[in-house]
C-alpha positions, 0 to 999 in steps of 0.5 A, a space after each residue: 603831557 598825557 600823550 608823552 606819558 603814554 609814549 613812555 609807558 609804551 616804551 617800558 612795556 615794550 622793553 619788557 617784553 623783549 627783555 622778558 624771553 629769558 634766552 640769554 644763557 640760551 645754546 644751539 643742539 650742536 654746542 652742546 654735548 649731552 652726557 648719557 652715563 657717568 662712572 665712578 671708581 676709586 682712582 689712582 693718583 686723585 679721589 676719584 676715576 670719573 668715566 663719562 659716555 658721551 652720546 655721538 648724535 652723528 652715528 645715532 642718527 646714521 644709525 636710525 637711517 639703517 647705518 651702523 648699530 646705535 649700541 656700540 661704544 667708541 672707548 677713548 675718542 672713537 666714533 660710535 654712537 658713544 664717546 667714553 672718557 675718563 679722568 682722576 680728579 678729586 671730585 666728580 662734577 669739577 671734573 667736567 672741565 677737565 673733559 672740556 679740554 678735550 671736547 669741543 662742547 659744552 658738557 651737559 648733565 641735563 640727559 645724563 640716565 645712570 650713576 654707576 658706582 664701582 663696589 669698592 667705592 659703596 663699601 667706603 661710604 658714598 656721602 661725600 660723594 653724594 652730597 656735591 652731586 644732587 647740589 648741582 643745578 643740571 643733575 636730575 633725581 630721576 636718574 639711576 643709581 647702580 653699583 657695579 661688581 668691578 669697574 665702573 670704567 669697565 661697565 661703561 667701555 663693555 656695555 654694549 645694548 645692541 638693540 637700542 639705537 638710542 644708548 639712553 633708551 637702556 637706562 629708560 628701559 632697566 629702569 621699568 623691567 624690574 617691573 616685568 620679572 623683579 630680579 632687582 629693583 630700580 633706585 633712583 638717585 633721589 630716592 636713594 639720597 633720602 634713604 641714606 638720610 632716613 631713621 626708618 628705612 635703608 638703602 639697596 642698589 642694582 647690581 650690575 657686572 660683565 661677564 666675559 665669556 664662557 660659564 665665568 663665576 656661573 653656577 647652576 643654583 639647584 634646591 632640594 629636590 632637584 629643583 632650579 632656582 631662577 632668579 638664583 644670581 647675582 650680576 655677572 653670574 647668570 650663565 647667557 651666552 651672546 648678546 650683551 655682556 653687560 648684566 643687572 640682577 640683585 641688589 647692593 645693600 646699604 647700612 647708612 651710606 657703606 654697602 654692606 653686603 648683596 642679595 640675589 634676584 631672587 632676594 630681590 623679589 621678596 624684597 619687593 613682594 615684602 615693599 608690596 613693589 613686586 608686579 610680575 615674575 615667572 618662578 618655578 616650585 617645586 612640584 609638591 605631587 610628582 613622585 620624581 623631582 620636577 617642577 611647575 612653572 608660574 606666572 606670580 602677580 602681587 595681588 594687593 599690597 602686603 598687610 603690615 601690623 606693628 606692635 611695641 610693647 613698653 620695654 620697646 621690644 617691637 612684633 611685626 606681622 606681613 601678611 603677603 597677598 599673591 596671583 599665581 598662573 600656572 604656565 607649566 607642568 612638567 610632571 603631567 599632574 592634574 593641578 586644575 581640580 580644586 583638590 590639587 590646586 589647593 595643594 599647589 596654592 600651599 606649595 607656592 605660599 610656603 616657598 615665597 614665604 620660606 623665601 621671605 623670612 630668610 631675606 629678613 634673617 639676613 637683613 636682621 643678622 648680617 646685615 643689620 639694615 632695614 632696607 624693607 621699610 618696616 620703620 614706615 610702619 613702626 614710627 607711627 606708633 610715635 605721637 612726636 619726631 624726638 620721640 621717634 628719633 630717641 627711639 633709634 629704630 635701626 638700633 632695634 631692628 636686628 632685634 625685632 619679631 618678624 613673621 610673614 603670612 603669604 597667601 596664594 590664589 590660583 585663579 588661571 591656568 594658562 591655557 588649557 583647562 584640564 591637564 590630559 595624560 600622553 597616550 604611549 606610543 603604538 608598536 611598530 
């Protein structure tokens, strides 16, 4: 009797174990096709135009053997490393088996990098659209949420990152450049979900656009003075001819889930200076000595995060002080002006101090005034000053936000200056 219960134990756990592998819903690569971006537009004759940019693994991999380039897009049923197609449904991801009926595979969003929303459709509100999206299984949070300056359709069929073989290797990258200037800042989709939500902070979104040829809507964006502002733009605006015509600089901004209006580049790194987000950005000043309008060219890091005091007095009106920290390098001087001496330095430390900080407060005006959206996340700050969440929910910060004193500090250290020590005067040339 003992000898057969051990038998049956056996057994069980041997079933167990082959039942245990969890296989069952298990597809091979090649029964799979993997959608890398999806594009939302207003449609036609259904709810929504959905655009999908399939990833062609045969030309990828043709590609990386030295074979055509990995960036291209096929449009509807060709055959670049890309395939694009659209259909009108009345939402998003049902709209995936109506691609089945064209596609031999089984469509998923397991590697999908970017959700691109056409402008038109941000400024209708998104939560209807947002809220079926993240309750699928197959959706990842990480992915990017950007608005497009036209259509996302159009987006999707005229993006063309002509160095990258992988076509998800752009969105990996867009996602970690803004790092590295900070002419827009990256918003992840459940990042972005949560702050539609949030009482204390608003939404923002990269822009992005084509621009089709020529100088289109570009325009120099020249200061007083003479002087050249950089990241002075907005998607489809900068005036580069060649490459890519695909574009990401600024932000949309968001009141609830309705874009309400856009910030520039440059916007967008005082955005991130004032979130203590900004990493590294190349600007130019205004040289505060040269007796001619020029410029000095700088290397700004954020040196540590912003100090923020809150303060709420009992008629509830609320104060904020920021105190901004910065790292400039200097990396050019045009003028020829000694700015290595402590003398001059401290004049260029005060010119770059008052420019960032003139920058800032006009961001907050906007914000404040025209837009009405906190969407630096003073709130995280100011809700502390509340013991209980009914007490900060009656309280209704985004309410009192247009209303509220804002003053920002910015403070500059130059602790490098490229790669010369002292500045040398260029000695005339001799007469022939």
């Amino acid at each position: 009797m003992p000898a057969v219960r051990i038998l049956v134990l056996c057994l069980l756990t041997l079933m167990v174990v082959l039942t245990a592998g969890g296989c069952w819903g298990s597809r091979e690569t090649d029964e799979v096709a993997y959608i890398l971006s999806i594009g939302i537009d207003r449609g036609e004759q259904d709810r929504y135009l959905v655009t999908i940019s399939i990833a062609n693994p045969q030309n990828i991999a043709g590609a990386g053997a030295g074979g055509a380039s990995g960036g291209g897009s096929a449009g509807e049923g060709g055959l670049g490393s890309t395939v694009i197609m659209s259909v009108e449904s009345s939402a998003v991801i049902p709209s995936l088996n109506l691609f089945d009926t064209s596609v031999d595979r089984k469509l998923s969003l397991l590697h999908t990098k970017a959700y691109i929303i056409s402008e038109e459709l941000a400024r209708e509100g998104l939560h209807d659209l947002l809220l079926p999206l993240l309750r699928y299984r197959e959706l990842r949070g990480t992915a990017l949420v950007l608005v497009s300056r036209g259509s996302a359709r159009d987006f999707i069929e005229k993006n063309k990152p002509l160095l990258e073989l992988s076509p998800t290797k752009q969105f990996e990258l867009i996602r970690e450049l803004s790092g590295d200037h900070g002419l827009y800042a990256s918003t992840l989709l459940v990042h972005f979900y949560n702050e539609l939500k949030a009482l204390s902070v608003e939404g923002t979104s990269p822009l992005v656009a084509i621009r089709e040829g020529g100088r289109g809507t570009a325009a120099p964006a020249a200061g007083d003075g003479g002087r050249h502002v950089l990241g002075d733009y907005k998607a489809g605006e900068v005036p580069v001819r060649g490459g890519n015509p695909a574009q990401i600089i600024g932000n949309a901004v968001f009141r609830g889930d309705r874009m309400v209006g856009v910030i520039g580049g440059e916007e967008a790194r005082y955005l991130l200076m004032l979130q203590g987000k900004f990493r590294e950005g190349k600007l130019t000043v205004a040289d505060p000595l040269a007796a001619e309008p020029e410029v000095v060219a700088l290397l700004v890091k954020q040196a540590r995060s912003p100090k923020i005091r809150t303060e709420i007095d009992p008629e509830g009106n609320v104060a904020i002080d920021v105190e901004i920290y910065l790292e400039p390098e200097i990396i050019g001087i045009m003028s020829g002006i000694d700015y290595e001496t402590k003398e001059n330095k401290a004049v260029l430390e005060e010119a770059v101090s008052l420019e960032i900080q003139r920058g800032c407060q006009e961001l907050i005006r906007r914000t404040q005034e025209e837009f009405r959206s906190d969407i630096i996340g003073f709130g995280e700050k100011v809700k502390h000053h509340f013991w209980t969440l009914s007490a900060w929910e009656e309280f209704r910060w985004l309410d009192h936000y247009p209303e509220a004193e804002v003053n920002v500090t910015v403070h500059s250290r130059i602790r490098r200056t490229g790669l010369q020590l002292k500045t040398m005067p260029v000695r005339g040339g001799g007469q022939g």
